[in-house]
Structures are given as C-alpha cells and as structure tokens.
Residue frames as qw, qx, qy, qz and C-alpha x, y, z in Angstrom:
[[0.000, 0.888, 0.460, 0.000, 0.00, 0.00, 0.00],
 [0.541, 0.283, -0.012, 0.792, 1.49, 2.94, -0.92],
 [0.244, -0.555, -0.603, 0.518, 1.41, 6.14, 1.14],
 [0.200, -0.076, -0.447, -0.869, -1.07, 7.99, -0.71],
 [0.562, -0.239, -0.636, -0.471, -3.33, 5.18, 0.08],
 [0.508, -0.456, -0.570, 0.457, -2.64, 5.09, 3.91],
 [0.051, 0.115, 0.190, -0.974, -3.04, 8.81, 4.40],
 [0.477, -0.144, -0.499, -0.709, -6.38, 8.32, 2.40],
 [0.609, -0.122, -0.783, 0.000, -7.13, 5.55, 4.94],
 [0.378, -0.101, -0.480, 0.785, -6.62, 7.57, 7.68],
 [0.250, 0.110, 0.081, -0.958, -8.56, 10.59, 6.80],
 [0.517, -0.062, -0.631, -0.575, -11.67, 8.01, 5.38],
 [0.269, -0.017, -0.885, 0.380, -11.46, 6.11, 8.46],
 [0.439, -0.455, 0.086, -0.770, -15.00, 6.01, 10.50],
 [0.525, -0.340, -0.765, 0.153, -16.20, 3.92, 13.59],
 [0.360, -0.625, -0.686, -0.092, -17.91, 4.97, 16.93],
 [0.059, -0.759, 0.159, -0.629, -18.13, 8.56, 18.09],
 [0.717, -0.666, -0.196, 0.058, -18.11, 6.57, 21.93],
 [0.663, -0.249, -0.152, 0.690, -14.11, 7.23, 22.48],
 [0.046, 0.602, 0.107, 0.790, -14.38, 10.86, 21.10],
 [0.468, -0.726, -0.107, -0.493, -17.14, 11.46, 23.80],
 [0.819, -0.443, -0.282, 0.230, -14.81, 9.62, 26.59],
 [0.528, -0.074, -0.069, 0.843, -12.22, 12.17, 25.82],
 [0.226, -0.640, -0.057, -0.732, -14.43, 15.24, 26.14],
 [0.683, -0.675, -0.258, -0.106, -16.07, 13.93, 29.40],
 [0.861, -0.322, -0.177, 0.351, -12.45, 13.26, 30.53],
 [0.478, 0.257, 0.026, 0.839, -11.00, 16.30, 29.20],
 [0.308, -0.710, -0.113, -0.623, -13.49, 18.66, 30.56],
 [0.814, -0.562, -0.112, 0.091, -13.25, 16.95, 34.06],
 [0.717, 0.178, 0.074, 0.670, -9.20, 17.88, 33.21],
 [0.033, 0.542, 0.004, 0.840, -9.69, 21.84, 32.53],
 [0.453, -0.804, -0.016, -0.384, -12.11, 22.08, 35.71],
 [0.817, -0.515, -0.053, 0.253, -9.23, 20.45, 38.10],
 [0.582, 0.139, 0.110, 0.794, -6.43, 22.85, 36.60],
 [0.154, -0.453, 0.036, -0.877, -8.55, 26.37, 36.40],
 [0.483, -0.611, -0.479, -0.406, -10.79, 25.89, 39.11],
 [0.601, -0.546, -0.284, 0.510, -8.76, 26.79, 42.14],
 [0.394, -0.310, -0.155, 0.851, -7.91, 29.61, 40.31],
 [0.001, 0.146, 0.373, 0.916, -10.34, 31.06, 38.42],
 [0.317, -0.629, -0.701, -0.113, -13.63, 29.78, 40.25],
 [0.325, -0.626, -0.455, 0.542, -13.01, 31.71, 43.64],
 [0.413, 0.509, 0.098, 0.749, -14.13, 35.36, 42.35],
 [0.455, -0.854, -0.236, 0.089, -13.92, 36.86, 45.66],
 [0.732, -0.295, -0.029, 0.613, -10.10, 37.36, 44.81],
 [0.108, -0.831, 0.088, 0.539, -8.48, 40.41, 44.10],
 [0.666, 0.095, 0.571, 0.471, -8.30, 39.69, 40.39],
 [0.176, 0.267, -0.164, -0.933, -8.48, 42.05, 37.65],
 [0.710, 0.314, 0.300, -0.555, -11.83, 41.75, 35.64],
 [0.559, 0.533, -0.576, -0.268, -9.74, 40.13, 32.56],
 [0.128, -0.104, 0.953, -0.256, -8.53, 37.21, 35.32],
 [0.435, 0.348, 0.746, -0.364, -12.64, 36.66, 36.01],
 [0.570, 0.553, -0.180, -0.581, -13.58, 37.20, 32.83],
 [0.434, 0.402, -0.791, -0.156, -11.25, 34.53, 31.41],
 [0.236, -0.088, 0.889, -0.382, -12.17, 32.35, 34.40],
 [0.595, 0.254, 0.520, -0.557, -15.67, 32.51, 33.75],
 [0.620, 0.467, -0.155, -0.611, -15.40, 31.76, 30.25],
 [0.192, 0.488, -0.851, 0.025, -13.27, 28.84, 30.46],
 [0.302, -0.024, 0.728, -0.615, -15.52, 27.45, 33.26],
 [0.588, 0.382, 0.383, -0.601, -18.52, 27.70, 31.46],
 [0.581, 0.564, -0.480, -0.338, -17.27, 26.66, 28.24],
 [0.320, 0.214, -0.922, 0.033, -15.94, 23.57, 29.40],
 [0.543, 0.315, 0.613, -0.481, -19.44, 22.69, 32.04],
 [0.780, 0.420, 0.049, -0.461, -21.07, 22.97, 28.29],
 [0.613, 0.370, -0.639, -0.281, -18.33, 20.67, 26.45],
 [0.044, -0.036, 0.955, -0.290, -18.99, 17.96, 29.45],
 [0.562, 0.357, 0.524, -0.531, -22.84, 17.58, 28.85],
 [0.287, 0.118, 0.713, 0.629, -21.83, 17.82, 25.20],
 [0.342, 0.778, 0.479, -0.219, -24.49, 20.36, 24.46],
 [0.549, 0.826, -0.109, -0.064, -22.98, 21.78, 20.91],
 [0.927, -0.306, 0.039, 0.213, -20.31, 19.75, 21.65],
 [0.710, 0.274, 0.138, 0.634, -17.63, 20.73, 18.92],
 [0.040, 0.845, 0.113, 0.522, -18.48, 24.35, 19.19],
 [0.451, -0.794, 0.310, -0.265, -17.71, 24.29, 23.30],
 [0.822, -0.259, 0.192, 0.470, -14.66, 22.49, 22.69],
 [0.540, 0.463, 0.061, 0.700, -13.39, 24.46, 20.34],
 [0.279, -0.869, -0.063, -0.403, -14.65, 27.32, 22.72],
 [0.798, -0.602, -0.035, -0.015, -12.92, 25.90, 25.43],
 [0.833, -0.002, 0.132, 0.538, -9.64, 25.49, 23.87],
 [0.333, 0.674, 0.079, 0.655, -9.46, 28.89, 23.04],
 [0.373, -0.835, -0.243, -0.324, -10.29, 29.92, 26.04],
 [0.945, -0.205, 0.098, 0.236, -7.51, 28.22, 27.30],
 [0.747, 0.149, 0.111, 0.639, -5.47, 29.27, 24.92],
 [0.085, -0.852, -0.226, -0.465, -6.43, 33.00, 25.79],
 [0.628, -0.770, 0.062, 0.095, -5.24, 32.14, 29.48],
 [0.825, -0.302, 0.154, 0.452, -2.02, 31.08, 28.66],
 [0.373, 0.582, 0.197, 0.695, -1.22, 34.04, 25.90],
 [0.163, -0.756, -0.040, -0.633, -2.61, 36.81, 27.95],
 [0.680, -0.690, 0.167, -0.180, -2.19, 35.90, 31.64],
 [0.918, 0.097, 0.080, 0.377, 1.15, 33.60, 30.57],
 [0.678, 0.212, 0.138, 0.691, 2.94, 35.08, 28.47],
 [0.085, 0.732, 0.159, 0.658, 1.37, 38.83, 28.88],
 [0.504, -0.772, 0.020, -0.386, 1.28, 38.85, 32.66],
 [0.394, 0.436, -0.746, 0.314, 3.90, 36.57, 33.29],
 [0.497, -0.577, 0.515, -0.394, 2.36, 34.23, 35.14],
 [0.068, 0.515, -0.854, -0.006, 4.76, 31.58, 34.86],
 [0.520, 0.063, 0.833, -0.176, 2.75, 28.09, 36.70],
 [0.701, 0.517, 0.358, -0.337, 0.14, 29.17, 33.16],
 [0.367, 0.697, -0.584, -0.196, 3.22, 28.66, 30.70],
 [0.487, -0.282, 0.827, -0.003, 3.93, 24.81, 32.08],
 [0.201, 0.279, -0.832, -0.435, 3.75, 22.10, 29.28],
 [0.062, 0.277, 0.943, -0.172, 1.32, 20.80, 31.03],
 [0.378, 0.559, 0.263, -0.689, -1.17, 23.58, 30.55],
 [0.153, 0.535, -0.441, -0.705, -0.04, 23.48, 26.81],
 [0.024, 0.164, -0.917, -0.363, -0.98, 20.05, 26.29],
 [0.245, 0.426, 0.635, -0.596, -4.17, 20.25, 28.13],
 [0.320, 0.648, -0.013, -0.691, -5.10, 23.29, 25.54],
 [0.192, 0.263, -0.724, -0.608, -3.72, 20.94, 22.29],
 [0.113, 0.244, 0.960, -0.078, -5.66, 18.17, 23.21],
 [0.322, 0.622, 0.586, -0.407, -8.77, 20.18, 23.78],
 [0.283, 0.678, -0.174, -0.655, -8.42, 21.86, 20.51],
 [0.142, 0.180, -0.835, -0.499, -7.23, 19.37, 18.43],
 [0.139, 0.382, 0.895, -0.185, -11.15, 17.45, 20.13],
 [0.461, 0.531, 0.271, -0.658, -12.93, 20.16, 18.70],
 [0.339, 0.407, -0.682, -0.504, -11.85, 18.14, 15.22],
 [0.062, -0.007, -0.997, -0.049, -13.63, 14.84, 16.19],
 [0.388, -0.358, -0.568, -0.631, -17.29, 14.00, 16.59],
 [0.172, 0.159, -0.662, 0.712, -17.04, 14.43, 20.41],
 [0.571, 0.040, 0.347, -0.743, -20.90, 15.32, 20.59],
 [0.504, 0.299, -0.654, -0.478, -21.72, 11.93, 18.68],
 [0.613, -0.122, -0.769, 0.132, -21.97, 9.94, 21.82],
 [0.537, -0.503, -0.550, 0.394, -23.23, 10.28, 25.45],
 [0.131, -0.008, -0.111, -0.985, -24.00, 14.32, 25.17],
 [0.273, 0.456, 0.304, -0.791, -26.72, 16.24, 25.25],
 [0.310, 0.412, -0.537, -0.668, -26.34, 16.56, 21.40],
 [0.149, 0.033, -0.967, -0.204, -27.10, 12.44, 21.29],
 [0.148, 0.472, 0.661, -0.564, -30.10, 12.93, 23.38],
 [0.300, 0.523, 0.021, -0.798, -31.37, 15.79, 20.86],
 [0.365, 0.411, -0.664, -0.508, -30.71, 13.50, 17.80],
 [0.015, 0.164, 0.962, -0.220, -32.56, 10.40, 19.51],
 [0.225, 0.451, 0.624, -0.597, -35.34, 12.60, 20.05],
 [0.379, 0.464, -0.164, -0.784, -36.07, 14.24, 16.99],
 [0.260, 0.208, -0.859, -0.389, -35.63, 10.51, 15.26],
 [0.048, -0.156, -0.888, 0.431, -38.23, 9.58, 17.33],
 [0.458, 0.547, 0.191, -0.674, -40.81, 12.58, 16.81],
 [0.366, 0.443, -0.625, -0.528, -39.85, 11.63, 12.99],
 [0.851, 0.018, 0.330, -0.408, -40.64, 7.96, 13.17],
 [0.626, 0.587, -0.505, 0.095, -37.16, 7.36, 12.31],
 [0.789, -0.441, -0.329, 0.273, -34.91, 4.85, 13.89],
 [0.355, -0.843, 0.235, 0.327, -31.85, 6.76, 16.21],
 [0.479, 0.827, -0.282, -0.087, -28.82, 7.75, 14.13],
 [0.921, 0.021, -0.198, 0.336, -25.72, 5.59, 14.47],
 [0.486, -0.862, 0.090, 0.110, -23.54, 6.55, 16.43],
 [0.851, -0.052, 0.213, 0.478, -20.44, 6.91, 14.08],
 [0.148, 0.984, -0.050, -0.092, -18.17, 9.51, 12.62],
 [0.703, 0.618, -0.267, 0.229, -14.77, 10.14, 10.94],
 [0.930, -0.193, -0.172, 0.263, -11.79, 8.72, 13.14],
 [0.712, 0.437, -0.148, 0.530, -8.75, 11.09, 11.86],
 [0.294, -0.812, 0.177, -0.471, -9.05, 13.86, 14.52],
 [0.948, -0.243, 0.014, -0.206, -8.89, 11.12, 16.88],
 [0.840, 0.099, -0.062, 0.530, -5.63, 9.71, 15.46],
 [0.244, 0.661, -0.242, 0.667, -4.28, 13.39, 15.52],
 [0.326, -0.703, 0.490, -0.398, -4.46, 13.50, 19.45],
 [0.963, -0.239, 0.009, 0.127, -3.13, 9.95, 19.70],
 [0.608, 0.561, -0.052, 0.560, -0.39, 11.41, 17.48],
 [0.121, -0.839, 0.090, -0.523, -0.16, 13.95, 20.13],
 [0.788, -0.562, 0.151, -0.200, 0.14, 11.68, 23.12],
 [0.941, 0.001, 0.033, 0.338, 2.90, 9.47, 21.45],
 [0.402, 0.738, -0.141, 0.523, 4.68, 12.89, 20.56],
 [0.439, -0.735, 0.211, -0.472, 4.76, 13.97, 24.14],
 [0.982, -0.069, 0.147, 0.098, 6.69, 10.13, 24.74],
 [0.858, 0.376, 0.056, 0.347, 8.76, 10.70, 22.30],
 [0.299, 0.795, 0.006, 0.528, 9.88, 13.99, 23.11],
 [0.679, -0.665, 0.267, -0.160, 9.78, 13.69, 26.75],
 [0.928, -0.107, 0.141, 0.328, 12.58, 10.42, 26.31],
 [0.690, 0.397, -0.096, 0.597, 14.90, 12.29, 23.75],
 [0.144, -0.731, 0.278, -0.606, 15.13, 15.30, 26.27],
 [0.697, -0.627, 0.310, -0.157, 16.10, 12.89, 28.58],
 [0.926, 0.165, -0.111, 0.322, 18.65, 11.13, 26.68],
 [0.279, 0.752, -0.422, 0.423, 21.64, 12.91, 28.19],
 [0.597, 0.252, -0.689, 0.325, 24.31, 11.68, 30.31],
 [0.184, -0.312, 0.432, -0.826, 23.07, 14.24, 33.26],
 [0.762, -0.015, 0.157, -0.628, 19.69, 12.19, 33.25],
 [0.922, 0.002, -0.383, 0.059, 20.83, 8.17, 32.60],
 [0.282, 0.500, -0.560, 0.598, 23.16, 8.98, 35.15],
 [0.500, -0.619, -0.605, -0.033, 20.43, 9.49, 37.73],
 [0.291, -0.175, -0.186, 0.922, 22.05, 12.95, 38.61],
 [0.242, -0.319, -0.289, -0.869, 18.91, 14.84, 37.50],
 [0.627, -0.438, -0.504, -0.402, 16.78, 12.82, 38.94],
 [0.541, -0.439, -0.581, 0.421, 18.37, 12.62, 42.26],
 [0.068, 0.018, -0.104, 0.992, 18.43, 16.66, 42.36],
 [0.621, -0.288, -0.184, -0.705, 14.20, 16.76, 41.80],
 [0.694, -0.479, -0.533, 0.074, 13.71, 13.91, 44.59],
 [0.450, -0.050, -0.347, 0.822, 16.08, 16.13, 46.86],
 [0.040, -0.146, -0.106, -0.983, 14.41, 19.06, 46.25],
 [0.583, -0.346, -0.207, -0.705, 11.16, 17.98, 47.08],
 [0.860, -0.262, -0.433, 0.060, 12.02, 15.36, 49.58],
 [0.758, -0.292, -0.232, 0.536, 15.51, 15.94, 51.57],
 [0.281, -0.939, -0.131, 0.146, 16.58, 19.06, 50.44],
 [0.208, 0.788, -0.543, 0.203, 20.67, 19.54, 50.66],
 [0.506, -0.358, 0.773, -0.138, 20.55, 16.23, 52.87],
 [0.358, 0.121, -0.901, -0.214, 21.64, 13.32, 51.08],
 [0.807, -0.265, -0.188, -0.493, 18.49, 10.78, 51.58],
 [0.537, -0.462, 0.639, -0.300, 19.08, 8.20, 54.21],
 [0.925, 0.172, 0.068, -0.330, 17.46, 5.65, 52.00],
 [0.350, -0.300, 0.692, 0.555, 20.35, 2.62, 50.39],
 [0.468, 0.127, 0.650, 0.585, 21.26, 2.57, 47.46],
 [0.413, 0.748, 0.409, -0.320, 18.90, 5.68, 46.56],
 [0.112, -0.564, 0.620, 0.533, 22.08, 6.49, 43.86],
 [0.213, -0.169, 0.873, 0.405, 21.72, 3.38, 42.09],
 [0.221, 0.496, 0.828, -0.142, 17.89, 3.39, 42.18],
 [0.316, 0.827, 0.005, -0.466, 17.52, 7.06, 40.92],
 [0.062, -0.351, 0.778, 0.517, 20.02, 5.29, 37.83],
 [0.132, 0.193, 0.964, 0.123, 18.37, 2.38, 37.54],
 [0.288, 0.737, 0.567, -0.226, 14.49, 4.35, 37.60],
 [0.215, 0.590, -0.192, -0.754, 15.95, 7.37, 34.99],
 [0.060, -0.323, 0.850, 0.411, 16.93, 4.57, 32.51],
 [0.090, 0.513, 0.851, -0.063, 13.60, 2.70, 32.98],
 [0.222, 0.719, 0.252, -0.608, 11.65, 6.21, 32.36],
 [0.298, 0.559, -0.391, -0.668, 13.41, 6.40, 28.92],
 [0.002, 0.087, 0.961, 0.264, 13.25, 3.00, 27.70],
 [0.208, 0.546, 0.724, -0.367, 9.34, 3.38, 28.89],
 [0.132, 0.767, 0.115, -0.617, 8.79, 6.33, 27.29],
 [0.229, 0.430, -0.610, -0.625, 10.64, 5.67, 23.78],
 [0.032, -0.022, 0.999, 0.037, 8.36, 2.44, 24.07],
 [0.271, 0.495, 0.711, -0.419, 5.25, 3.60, 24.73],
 [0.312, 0.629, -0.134, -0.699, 5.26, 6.49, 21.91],
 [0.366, 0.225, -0.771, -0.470, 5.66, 3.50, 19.16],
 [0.079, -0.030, -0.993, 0.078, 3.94, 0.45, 21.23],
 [0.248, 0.337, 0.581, -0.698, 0.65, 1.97, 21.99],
 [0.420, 0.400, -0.309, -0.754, -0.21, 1.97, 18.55],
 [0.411, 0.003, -0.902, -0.136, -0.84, -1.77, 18.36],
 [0.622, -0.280, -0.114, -0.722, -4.06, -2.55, 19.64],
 [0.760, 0.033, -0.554, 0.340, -2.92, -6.24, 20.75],
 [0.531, 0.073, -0.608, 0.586, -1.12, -4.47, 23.71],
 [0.265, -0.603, -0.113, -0.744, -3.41, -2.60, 25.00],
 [0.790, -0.435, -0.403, -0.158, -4.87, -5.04, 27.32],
 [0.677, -0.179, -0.194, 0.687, -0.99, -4.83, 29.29],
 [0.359, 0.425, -0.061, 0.829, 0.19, -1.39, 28.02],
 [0.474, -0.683, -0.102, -0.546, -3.29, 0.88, 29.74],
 [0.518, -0.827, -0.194, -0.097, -2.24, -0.72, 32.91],
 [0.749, -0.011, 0.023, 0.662, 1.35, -0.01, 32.61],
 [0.004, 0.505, 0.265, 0.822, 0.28, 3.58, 31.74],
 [0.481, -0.699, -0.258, -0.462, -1.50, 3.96, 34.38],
 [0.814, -0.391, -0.125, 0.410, 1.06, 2.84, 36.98],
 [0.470, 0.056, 0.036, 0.880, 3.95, 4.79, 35.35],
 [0.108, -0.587, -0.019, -0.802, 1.61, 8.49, 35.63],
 [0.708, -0.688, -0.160, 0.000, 0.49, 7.20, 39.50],
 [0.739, -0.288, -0.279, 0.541, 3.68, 6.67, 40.33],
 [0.401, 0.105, -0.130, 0.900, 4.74, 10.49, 39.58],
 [0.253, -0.680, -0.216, -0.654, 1.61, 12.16, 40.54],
 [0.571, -0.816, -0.090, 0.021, 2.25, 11.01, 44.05],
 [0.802, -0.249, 0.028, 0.543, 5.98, 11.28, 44.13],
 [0.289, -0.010, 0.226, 0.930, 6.60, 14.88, 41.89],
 [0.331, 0.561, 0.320, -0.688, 4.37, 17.74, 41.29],
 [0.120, 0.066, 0.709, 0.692, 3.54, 17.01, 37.95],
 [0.514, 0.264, 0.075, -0.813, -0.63, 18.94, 38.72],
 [0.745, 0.424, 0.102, -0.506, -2.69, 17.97, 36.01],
 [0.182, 0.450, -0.826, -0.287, -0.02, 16.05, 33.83],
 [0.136, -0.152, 0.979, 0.012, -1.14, 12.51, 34.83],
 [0.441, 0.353, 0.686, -0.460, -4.70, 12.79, 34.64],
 [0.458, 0.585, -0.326, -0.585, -4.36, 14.31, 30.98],
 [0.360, 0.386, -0.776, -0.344, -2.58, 11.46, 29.61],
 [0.091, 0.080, 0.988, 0.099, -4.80, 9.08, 31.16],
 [0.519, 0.549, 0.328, -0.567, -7.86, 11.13, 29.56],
 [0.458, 0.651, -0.322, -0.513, -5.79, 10.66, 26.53],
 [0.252, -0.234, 0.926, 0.154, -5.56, 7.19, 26.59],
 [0.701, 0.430, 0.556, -0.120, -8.88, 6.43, 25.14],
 [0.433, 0.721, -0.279, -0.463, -7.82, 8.26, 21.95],
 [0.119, 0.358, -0.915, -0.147, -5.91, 4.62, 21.52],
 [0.572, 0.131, 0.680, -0.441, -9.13, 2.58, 22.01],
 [0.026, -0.227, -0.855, -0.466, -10.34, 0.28, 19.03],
 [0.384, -0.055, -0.185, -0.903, -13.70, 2.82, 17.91],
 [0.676, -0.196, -0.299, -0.644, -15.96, 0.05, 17.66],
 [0.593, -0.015, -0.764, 0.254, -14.56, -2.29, 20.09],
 [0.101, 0.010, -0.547, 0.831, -14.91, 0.14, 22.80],
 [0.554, 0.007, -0.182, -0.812, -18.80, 1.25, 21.59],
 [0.743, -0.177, -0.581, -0.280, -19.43, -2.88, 21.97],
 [0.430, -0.038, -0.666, 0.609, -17.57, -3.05, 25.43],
 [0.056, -0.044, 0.153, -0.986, -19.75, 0.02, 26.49],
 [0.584, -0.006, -0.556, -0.591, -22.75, -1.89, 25.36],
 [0.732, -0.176, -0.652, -0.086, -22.36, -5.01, 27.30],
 [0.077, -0.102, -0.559, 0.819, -21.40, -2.75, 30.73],
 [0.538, 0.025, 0.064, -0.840, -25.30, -1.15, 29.96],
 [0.450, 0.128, 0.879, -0.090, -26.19, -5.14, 29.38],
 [0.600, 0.630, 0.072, -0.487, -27.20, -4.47, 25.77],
 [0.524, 0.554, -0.646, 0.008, -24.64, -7.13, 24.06],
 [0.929, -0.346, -0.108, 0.082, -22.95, -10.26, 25.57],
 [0.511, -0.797, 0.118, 0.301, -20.18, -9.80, 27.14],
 [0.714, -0.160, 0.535, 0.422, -18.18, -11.08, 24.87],
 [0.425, 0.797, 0.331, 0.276, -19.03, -8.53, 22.46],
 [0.032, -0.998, 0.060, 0.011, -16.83, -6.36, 23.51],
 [0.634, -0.285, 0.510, 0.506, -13.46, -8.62, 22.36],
 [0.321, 0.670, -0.185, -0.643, -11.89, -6.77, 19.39],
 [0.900, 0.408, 0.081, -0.128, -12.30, -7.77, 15.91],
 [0.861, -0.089, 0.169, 0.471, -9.46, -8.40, 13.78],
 [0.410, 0.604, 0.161, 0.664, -9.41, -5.30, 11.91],
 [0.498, -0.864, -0.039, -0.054, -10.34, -3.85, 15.63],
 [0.811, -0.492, 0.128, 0.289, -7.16, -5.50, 16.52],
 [0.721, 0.217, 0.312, 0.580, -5.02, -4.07, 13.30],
 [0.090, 0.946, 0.205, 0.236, -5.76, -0.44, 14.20]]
C-alpha cells in the first residue's frame, strides 16, 4: 500500500463517536481540576480580565462535558484556554500558566474540537434520539470520521517521544537529574538516608526512557493494550504522588482512550449497559489491526 493510500485511509477512516465522547467527558473533568482553584473563587483580588477569562473557560468547558454543541464548546474551550495562557502567561507573566502541562491540556482540547465528540453520550445524542423519534425514524448511528482522533493519539505518542529524547543525556541516565528533583522535594541539601537511593535514581531514569521511547511506538498496536493501559496507568500514578507534575497525569490518562479500538470500545460500552454479551466487547481483527 502505498502512502497515498494510507493517508487516504486515515482521513476516510470512520467507527464509533463513543471514544471521542470519553475524551471530552475526561478532558473537561481535566480543565475544571487545573482552572478551578484559580479562576472559580471570584472573591479574589483579580483584575476583571482574570474573572472574565475564568468565567469563560468554566462555562465553556461545564457545556463541552454535557456535550451540548459539543464541537463548538470544545473548540470554545480550547481557546479559552489558549487566551489564558497568551494573555495571563505570556502577557502577565504568570509563569505556573506557561507549564507544558497547561499546553498540552489546551492541544488536546483543541485538536477534540476536530472529532465528533458530541456523537456519543451528550446532550447533542439525546437531541438526535429525540427528533428521530418525533420523525418515526430509527436513532442515528452513532459513528463519525476517526482522523481527529488519530491526531491527538499522534499527540500523546509525541509527548513520549519527546519527553525520552530530552532525557537522553548523560546528566539524566546517570540518575544525577533525577536525584536533584527527589532532593528538592524530599531531603533538600541532605543526602536521603534511604540505600542505594544512587543506584535506584540510575536504575528508575533509565527505565523512564526505555518506557517512554516504548510507549510512543507500542501503543499503537491494539494487541497491547490489554498490558500497556495498565502499565500507563502505573507509570503516571507513580509520579503524581511522588513529583508535582498537577494535572499532567490525569491528561494522559484522559488521553488514553484516543488509543481505544472505535468500535470495540462502543461494543464493550454496550455489554457494561447489558445491551450485548459480554463477549461482544473482544476486538475484531481489523479492531485488533488499528
């Protein structure tokens, strides 16, 4: 196949709007645990541009979690976002709204305003049930074009990839970086009491990059899922309690469904509501070849 005919594949690609809508729900539930300590409370001495931007985030992202115009208040949302981090970032300097984590937060939610996000478990699905009904039509299918979808997987493996090669240096396999950010947030200027915490801050940098140049190629086989998700999920626990990494961990496991087989997940979703046998939710083969 010649790659003409895989890009074509890609962008042609359709199956079940259900992961879209798992990464709104999960991405909205994302933006309110990052702005909401600072933008909710507007008793503070903010200027009116601070509560202004608060409120529009806020409310933009309450409407892309019900999914009511779904695409529209994602895309709303991501701007908004991307409003905070231009103007209060970079124009006000305030420095915590410039982290990489905000930034990915804001791609993600922007690149979701490119998928059929309102296509499933929304408001929007509700409206389109209802009208096929008054009509005396059956409900619409619950499917839509895939490619968005791949673009924030594309995102998630990028953030792998990039994260390892900025860690390929000698300071970091060494386990000299890494014992300076446990120090710092643990001991301080006192060497840790712990043994061997030298060899172990080696032995865990090395294991962060191998993970990390592994996950940004391995996650793309559908086959490993079943292992990888809870490997993925261990390796972002382990630094949300151990480093301040905020919002970081909860993103990338909102952005894990973007790797979900479309129609596998839509039957798996099925047979949790007891509409399917269980077994309906093992992927197909072409499930598996995604």
């Amino acid at each position: 196949m010649s790659l003409t005919d895989r890009l074509y594949a890609v962008v042609s690609e359709e199956g079940s709007t259900r992961p879209a809508a798992l990464l709104r729900i999960g991405l909205a539930l994302v933006v309110w645990s990052r702005f909401a300590f600072d933008f909710a409370a507007f008793h503070r001495d903010h200027p009116w541009t601070w509560s202004a931007l608060g409120a529009s985030v806020l409310v933009a992202s309450t409407l892309m979690l019900v999914g009511w115009r779904s695409r529209l208040t994602t895309l709303w949302t991501g701007l908004s976002i991307a409003a905070i981090v231009l103007y209060l970032g970079v124009g006000q300097r305030q420095y915590a709204l410039l982290h990489h984590h905000v930034s990915l937060l804001m791609i993600a939610v922007l690149l979701l305003a490119l998928t059929p996000c309102g296509g499933s478990l929304s408001l929007d699905r509700w409206r389109a049930v209802q009208r096929a009904r008054a009509a005396g039509r059956p409900p619409p299918p619950e499917r839509g074009p895939q490619w968005g979808v791949r673009l924030i997987a594309l995102q998630m493996s990028a953030v792998y990839l990039w994260g390892a090669i900025d860690k390929t240096t000698v300071a970091w396999l060494s386990g000299d970086r890494l014992q300076a950010i446990l120090m710092a947030q643990y001991t301080g200027s006192d060497w840790p009491t712990l043994p061997g915490f030298a060899a172990l801050c080696t032995a865990g940098a090395v294991a962060t990059v191998v993970l990390e140049y592994f996950l940004a190629v391995a996650l793309w086989r559908a086959r490993w899922l079943p292992w990888l998700i809870p490997t993925v999920v261990v390796f972002h626990g382990v630094l949300y309690f151990f480093l301040p990494v905020a919002t970081f961990s909860a993103t990338m496991y909102a952005l894990l469904a973007a790797f979900l087989p479309a129609d596998a997940t839509h039957r798996g979703i099925d047979a949790l509501l007891g509409h399917g046998p269980l077994d309906a939710a093992a992927p197909t083969p072409q499930d598996a070849d995604a």
